[in-house]
Every structure is written in C-alpha cells, then in structure tokens.
C-alpha positions in Angstrom: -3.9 21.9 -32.0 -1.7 18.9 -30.9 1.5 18.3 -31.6 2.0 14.9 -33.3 6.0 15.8 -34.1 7.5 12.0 -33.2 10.9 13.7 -32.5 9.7 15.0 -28.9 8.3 11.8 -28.0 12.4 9.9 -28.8 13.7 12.9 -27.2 11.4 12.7 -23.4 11.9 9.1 -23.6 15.3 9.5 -23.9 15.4 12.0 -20.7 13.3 9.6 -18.5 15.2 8.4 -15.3 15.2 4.3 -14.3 12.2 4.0 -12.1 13.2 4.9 -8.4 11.5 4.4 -5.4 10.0 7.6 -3.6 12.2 8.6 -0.1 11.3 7.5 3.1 8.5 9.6 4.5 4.9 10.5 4.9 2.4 10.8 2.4 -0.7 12.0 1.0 -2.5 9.6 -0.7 -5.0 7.7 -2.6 -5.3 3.9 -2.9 -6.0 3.0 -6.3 -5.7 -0.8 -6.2 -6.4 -3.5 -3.6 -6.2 -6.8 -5.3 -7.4 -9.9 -3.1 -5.2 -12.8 -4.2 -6.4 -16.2 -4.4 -4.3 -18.6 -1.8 -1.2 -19.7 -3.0 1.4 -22.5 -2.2 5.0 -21.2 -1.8 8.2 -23.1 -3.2 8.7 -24.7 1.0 5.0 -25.4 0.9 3.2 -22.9 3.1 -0.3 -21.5 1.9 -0.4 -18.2 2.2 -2.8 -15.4 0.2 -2.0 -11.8 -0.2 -3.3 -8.2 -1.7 -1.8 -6.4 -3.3 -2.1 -2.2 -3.3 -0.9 0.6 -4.4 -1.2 4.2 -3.5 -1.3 7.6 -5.6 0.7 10.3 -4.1 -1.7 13.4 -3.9 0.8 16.3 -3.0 4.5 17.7 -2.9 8.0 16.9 -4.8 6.5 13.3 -5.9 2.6 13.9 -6.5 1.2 11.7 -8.8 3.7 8.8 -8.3 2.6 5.4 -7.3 3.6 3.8 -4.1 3.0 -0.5 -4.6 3.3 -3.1 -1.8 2.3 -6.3 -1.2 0.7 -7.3 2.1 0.4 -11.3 3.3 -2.9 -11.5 5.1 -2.8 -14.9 5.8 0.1 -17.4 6.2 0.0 -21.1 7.0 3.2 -21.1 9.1 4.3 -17.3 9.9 1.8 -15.7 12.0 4.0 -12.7 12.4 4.0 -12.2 8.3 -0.5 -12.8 8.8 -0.3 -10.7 11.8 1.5 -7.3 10.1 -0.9 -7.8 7.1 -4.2 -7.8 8.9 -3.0 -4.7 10.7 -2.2 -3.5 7.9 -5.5 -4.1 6.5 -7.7 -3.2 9.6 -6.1 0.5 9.8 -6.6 0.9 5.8 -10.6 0.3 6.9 -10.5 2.7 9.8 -8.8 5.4 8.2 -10.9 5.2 4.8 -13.9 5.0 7.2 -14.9 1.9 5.4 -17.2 -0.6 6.8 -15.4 -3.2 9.0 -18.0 -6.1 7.9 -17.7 -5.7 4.1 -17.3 -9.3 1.9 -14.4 -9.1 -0.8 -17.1 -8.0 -3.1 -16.7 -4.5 -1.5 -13.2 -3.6 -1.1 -13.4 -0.9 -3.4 -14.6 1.1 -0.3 -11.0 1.2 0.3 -10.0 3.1 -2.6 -10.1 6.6 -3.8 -10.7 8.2 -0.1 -7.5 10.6 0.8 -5.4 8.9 3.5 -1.4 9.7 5.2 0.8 6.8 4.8 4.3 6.2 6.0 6.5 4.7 3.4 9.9 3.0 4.2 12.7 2.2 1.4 13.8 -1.3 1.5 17.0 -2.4 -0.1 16.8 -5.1 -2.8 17.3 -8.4 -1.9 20.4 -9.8 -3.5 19.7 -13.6 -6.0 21.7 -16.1 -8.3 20.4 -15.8 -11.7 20.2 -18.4 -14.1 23.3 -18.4 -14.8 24.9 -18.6 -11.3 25.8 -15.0 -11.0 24.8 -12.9 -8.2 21.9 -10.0 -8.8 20.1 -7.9 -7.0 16.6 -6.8 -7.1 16.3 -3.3 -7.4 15.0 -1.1 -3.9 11.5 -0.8 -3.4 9.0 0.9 -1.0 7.1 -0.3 1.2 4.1 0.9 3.2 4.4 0.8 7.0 1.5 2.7 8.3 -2.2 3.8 7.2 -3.6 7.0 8.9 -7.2 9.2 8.5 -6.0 12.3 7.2 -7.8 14.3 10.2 -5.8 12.3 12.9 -2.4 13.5 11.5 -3.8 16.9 10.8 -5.4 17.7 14.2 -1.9 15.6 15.7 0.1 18.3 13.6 -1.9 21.2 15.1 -2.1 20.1 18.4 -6.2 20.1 18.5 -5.9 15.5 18.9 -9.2 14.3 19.0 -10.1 11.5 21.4 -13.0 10.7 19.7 -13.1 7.1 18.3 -14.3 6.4 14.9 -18.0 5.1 14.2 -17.2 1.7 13.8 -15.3 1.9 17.5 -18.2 3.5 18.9 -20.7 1.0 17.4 -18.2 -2.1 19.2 -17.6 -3.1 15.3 -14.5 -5.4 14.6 -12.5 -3.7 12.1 -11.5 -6.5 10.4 -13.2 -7.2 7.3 -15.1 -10.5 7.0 -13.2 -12.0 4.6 -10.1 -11.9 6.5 -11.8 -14.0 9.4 
C-alpha cells in the first residue's frame, strides 16, 4: 500500500540540498538529450547555433544525476568556440558507434548507448542585475571529453586496442551531415 501521509513529502523537501554540480571527474553515462537549436543571433551580432545535452550518470556516489552542457557547433565569428563543438560532437558519434552520415532527423542514435565522459566544474560567471548590483551565476559542469566505454576499459586494463572503429575503417567522416 502506498503511503499518501503529506507530512513526509514537507519533511524530504525540507531536507533537499540547493542543486550542486557533480565533482570534477570521469563518468559513466547515458545521453538523454541532444537538442539541435535553430541558429541564433547573439546581443554583438554573430550567428551562431548550438545543442544542447545532457547526460545520466550510470554508476558510483552520484548515479542517477544529470550532467547538462551546451555545445556551440557553429559560430559566425569564433572558429575556436565551432571548432571545440564539432569535436565535441564527432567523438559523441564514434563513441556511441552512431553513424557519421545521419541528417538531424536521426540524432537520437546518440542517446541511450553507455559512454565515459570527463566532466570539469566551471565557476559561475559573475553579472549586474537589474538593479546594478553584482551576482554571480551559480557553478556548473561542463563536459570535456566523450569516450567508448571499451577504450577506457581495455586503457584501464592495459589490453589497448588499436583497432579503429567501423566508420574509420570504412574511410567515413565522423561528422554528421548536418554539421557540414
């Protein structure tokens, strides 16, 4: 039977903790969201489109948390900020095994295949509100590196595989088409 007693319910909420990022490290995971943005114009007027992901920790002291980010994958004036998101998006496909030449229609061969990620903490940047006094942003993670779970495993145990993924063999870009 459940138990419907409101009184437990005040009481968790009451013990829940501020949202905190998880600590700098290696992880795990699932991606559970990759959201293709439509290009947008920012407030110095560069066009620039991004996607936005997150991640669901599989295992350890923070299973089950989410990890979000969001990745610029192209930029009308910094190639460096386009550069690191089309990495970033190219070693998502190789380590979910996904096909390099899907359309946007098929990014959800992205999600829901166990990867390793390494996740930085970056301090929140610091902004005048409204009212002219200074805030800050809380911190937030961010997600530096995509892996296939087998290369860190056989890494780990010393058994590293030279053996190139399908796509590599097959001379494949593995950049999907849409980020052309």
């Amino acid at each position: 039977m459940w138990n419907l007693n409101t009184t437990d319910v005040a009481e968790q909420e009451q013990e829940r903790k501020p949202w905190q990022p998880v600590p700098k490290g290696t992880y795990k995971v699932i991606f559970n969201k990759f959201e293709i943005e439509e290009p947008r114009v920012s407030a110095k007027g560069a066009t620039y489109r991004g996607v936005k992901v997150s991640a669901q920790i599989l295992e350890g002291d923070h299973a089950q948390m989410i990890v979000s980010d969001y990745v610029i994958v192209e930029h009308s004036t910094s190639e460096i900020a386009q550069n690191i998101g089309q990495q970033f998006v190219k070693k998502l496909v190789i380590a979910t095994s996904a096909d390099p030449n899907m359309d946007e229609s098929k990014v959800g061969q992205l999600l829901n295949v166990p990867v390793m990620i390494r996740v930085d903490v970056e301090s929140g940047r610091e902004y005048t509100d409204a009212q002219g006094e200074t805030q800050k942003y809380p911190d937030r993670n961010r997600i530096r590196d995509v892996k296939p779970i087998d290369s860190l495993e056989d890494l780990l145990s010393g058994n590293a595989s030279s053996k190139p993924k399908p796509a590599a063999e097959a001379g494949a870009k593995s950049a999907p088409s849409w980020m052309d």
